[in-house]
C-alpha positions in Angstrom: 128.0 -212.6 -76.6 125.1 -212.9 -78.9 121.7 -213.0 -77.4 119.5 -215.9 -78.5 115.8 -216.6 -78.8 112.9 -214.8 -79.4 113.2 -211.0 -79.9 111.0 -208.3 -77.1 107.8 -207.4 -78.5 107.1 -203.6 -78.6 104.1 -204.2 -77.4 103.7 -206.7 -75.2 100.6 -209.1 -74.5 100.7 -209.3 -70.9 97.1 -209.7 -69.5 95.6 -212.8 -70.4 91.7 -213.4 -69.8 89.4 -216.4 -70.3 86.4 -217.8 -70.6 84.6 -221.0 -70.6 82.9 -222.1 -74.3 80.5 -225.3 -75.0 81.5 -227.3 -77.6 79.5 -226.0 -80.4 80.4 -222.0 -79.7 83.9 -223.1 -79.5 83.3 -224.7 -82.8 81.7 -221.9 -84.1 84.8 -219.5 -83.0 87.1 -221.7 -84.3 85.1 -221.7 -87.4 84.9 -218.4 -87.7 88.3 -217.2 -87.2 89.7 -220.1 -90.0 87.4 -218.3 -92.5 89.2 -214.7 -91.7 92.3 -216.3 -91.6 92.7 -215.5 -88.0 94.0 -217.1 -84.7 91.2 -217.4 -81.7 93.1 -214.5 -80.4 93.6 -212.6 -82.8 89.9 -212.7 -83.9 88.8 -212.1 -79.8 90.9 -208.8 -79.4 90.0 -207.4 -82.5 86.2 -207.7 -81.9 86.7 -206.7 -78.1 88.6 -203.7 -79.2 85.3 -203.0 -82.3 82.8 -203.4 -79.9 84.7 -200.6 -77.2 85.3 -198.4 -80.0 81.7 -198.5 -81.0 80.6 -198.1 -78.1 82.4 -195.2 -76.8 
């Protein structure tokens, strides 16, 4: 039998994390990531992740 659906990730999101925006920084994000052609997400962990790695 064939599985159906989505296929595993090899890497898995499995923590998720939030926070609480006003409506302008949420517009601001949400601004921000259209320009780069990013999702919310996407544009979050890869800044979290820059500002680790330049801090380390």
């Amino acid at each position: 039998m064939v599985k159906t659906g989505r296929p595993k990730s090899d890497n898995p999101k499995a923590f998720k994390v939030s926070s609480r925006l006003n409506q302008e920084e949420y517009e601001r994000l949400k601004k921000y990531a259209s320009i780069r052609n990013l999702t919310i997400s996407q544009l979050l962990r890869q800044k979290i992740l820059e500002m680790i790695d330049t801090e380390s």
